[in-house]
N, C-alpha and C positions, 0 to 999 in steps of 0.2 A: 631087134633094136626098137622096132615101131613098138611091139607088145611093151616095153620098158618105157615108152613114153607114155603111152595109156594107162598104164601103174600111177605115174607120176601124176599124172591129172587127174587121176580119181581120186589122189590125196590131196589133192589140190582145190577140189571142187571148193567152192563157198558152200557152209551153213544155208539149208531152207529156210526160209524166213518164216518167222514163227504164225500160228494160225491169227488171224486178226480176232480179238478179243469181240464177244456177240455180251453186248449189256441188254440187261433189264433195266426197264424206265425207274425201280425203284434205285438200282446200280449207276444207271446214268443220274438221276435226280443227287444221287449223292457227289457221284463225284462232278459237278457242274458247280455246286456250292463250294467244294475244296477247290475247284478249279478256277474259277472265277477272278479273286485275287491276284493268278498267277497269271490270267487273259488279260488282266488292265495291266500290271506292273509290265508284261511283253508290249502291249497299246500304247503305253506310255513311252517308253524306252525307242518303240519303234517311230513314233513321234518325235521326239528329241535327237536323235539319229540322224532325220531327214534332216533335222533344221544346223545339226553340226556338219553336217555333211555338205550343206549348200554354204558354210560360214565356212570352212576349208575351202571352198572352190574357189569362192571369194581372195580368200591370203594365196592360193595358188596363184590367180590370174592376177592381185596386184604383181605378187614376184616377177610375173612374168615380164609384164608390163612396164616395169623397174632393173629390167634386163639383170635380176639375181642379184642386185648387189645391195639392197637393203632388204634384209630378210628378219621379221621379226620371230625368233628362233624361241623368248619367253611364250608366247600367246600361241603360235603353232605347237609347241610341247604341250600347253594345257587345253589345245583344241583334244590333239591326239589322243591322252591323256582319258581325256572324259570321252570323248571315241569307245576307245577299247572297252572301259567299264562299264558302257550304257550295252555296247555289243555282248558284254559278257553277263551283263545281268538279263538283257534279251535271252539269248541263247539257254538260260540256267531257267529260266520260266518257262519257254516254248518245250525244251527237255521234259520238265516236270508233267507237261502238260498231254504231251505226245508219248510219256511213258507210262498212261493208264489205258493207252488204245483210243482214244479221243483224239479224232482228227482236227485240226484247225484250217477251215475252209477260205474264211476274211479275216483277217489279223485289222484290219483296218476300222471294220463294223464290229469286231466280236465277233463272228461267228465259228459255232464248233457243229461239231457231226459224231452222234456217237453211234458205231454199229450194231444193230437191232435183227430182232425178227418178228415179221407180222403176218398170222396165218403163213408161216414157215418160210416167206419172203424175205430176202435180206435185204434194211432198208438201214435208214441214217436218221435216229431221233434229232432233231434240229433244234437249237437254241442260240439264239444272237444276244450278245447283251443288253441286258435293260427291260429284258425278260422276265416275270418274276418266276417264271417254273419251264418245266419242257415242255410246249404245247402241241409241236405241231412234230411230224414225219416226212420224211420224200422218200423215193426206191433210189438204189444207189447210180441208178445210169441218168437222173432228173437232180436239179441243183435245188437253189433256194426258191424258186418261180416255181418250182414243182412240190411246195409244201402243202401238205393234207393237214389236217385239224386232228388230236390224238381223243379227243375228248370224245368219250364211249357215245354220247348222243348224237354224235355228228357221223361218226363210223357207223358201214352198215351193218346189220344184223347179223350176229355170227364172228365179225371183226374182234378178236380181242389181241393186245400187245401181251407177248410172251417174256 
């Protein structure tokens, strides 16, 4: 019986999660520019989100306040409403974005993370919006405060991005 349960769980097991994609700066440079677009439309959305979200709390706490009996049921339908489609066009952009292997670190700032290797080190090319190219690196266990400079003259000798 126990063996028959063991069966059952190894059919069972979840899928390995697939290897995390390792970009080249010319690979990251590209997809940073396709990417872009879809990092402000999520920046955007995730902005307007907040601000519907604090304007629902709002008609909640009048309701409440008003002990439920005057509920205005037009303007909460089109708070909702535009809720959902600011959530669903967030979510269809960060998708897009997290489906080339390009991490999203600050949704707030822009920034993204793409995984790299440097002298055979696995690190995260760093670019924040407003950027005009990928300039700088950190190793993956160091955040944004732990950015290095990618530019061949500033790496030491021997240094090159693969």
């Amino acid at each position: 019986m126990a063996d028959q349960d063991d069966d059952r769980n190894q059919d069972q097991d979840p899928e390995p999660e697939p290897e995390q994609r390792v970009f080249t700066l010319t690979e990251a440079e590209r997809a940073r520019r396709e990417l872009e677009p879809f990092l402000m439309e999520a920046m955007d959305c995730r902005k307007k989100l907040a601000g519907l979200e604090t304007d629902l709390s709002a008609v909640s706490a009048r309701i409440m306040m008003m002990g439920g009996v005057i509920v205005p049921y037009e303007k909460l339908a089109t708070l909702r409403v535009e809720h959902q489609q600011l959530a669903e066009n967030m979510k269809s952009a960060l998708n897009r974005i997290l489906e080339t292997g390009c991490l999203i670190k600050d949704l707030e700032v822009g920034l993204l993370d793409f995984p790299a290797l440097i002298n055979n080190e696995e690190v995260y090319l760093c670019w924040r919006l407003g950027e005009d190219r990928i300039r700088f690196y950190h190793r993956q266990n160091e955040g944004f405060a732990g950015r290095k400079p990618l530019d061949p003259h500033d790496l030491g000798s021997g240094d090159v991005v693969q």
